[in-house]
C-alpha atoms as a printed R data frame, in Angstrom:
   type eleno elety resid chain resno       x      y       z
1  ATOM     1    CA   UNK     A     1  20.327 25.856  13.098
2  ATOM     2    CA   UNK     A     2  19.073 22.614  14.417
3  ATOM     3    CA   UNK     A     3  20.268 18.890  13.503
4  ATOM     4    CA   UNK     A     4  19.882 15.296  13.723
5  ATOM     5    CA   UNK     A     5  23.094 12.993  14.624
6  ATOM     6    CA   UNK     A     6  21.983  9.488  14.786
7  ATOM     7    CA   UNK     A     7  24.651  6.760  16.028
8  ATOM     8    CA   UNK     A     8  22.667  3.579  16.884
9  ATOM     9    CA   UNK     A     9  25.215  1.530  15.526
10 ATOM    10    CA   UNK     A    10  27.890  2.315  18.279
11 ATOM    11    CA   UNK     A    11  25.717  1.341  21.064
12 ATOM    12    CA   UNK     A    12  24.740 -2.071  19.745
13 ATOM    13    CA   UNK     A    13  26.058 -5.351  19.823
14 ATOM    14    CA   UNK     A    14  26.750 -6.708  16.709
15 ATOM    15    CA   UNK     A    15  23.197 -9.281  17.626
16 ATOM    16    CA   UNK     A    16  21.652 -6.787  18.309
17 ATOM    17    CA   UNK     A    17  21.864 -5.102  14.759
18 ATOM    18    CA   UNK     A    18  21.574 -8.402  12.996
19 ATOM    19    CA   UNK     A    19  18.084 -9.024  14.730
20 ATOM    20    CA   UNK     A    20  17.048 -5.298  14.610
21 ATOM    21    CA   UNK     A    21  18.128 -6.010  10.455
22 ATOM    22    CA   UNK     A    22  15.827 -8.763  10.867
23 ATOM    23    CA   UNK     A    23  13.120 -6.918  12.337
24 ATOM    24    CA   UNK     A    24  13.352 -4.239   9.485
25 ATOM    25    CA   UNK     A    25  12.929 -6.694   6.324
26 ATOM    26    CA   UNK     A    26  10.498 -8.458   8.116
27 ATOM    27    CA   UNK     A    27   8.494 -5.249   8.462
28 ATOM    28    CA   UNK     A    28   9.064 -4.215   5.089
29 ATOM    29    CA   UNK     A    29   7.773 -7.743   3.557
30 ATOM    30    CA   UNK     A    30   5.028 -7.675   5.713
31 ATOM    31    CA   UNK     A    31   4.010 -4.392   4.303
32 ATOM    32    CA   UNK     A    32   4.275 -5.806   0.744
33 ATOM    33    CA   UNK     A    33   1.893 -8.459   1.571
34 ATOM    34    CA   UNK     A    34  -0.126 -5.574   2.154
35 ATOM    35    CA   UNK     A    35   0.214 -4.043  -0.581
36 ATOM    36    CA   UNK     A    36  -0.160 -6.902  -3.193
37 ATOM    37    CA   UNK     A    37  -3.409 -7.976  -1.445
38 ATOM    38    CA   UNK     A    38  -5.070 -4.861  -1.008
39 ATOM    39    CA   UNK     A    39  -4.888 -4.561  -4.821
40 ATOM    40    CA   UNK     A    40  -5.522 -7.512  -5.944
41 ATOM    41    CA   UNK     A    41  -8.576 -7.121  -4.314
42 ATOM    42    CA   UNK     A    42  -9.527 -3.662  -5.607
43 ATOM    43    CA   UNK     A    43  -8.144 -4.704  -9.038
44 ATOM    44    CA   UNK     A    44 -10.873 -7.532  -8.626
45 ATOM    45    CA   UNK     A    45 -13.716 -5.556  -7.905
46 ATOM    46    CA   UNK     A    46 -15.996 -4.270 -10.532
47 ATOM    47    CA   UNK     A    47 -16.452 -0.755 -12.186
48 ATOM    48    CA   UNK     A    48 -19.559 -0.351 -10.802
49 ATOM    49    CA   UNK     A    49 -18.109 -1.389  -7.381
50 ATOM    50    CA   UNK     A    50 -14.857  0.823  -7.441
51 ATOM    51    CA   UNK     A    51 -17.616  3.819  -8.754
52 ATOM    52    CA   UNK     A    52 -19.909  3.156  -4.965
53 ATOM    53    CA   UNK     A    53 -16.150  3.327  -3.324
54 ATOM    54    CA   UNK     A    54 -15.252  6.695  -4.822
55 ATOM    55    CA   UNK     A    55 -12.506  4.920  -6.582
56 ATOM    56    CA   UNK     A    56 -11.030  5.567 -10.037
57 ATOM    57    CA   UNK     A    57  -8.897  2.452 -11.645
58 ATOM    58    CA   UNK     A    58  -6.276  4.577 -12.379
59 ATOM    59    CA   UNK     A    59  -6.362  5.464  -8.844
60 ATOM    60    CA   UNK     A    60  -6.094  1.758  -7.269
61 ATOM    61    CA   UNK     A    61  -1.985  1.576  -6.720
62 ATOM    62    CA   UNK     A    62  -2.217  4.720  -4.675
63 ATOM    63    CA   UNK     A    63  -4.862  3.058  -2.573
64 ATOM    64    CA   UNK     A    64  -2.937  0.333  -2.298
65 ATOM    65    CA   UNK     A    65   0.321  2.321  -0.795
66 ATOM    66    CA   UNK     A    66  -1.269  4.105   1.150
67 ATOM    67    CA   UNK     A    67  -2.984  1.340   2.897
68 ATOM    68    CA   UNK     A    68   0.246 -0.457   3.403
69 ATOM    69    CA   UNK     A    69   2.358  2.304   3.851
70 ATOM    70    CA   UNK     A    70   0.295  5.096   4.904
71 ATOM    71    CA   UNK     A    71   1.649  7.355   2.666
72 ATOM    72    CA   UNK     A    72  -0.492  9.378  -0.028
73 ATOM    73    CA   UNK     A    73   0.810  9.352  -3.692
């Protein structure tokens, strides 16, 4: 049986968790940007366009995540 015991917190000063807090939401919005302007530009292109990408409208948010996230939906 194998398992994962994680205990960062200990080990830091309380700085260090603040900025490494910091670091994390500024990740996260940065990410988001991402996300909103990769589909606002798909969202902007035309059917015809989307149809020479291989895309599908309904298929534009996924896109989007997984450009700013990496992850498939």
């Amino acid at each position: 049986m194998a398992y994962v015991s994680s205990n960062r917190s200990a080990t830091l000063s309380f700085g260090d968790r603040i900025a490494e807090i910091r670091k994390d939401l500024s990740d996260a919005w940065r990410a988001y940007r991402v996300y909103r302007h990769t589909l606002a530009e798909l969202q902007a292109l035309s059917p015809r366009e989307l149809a020479d990408l291989g895309l599908n409208p309904t298929t534009l948010r996924s896109v989007a995540l997984e450009a700013a996230y990496g992850k498939q939906v």
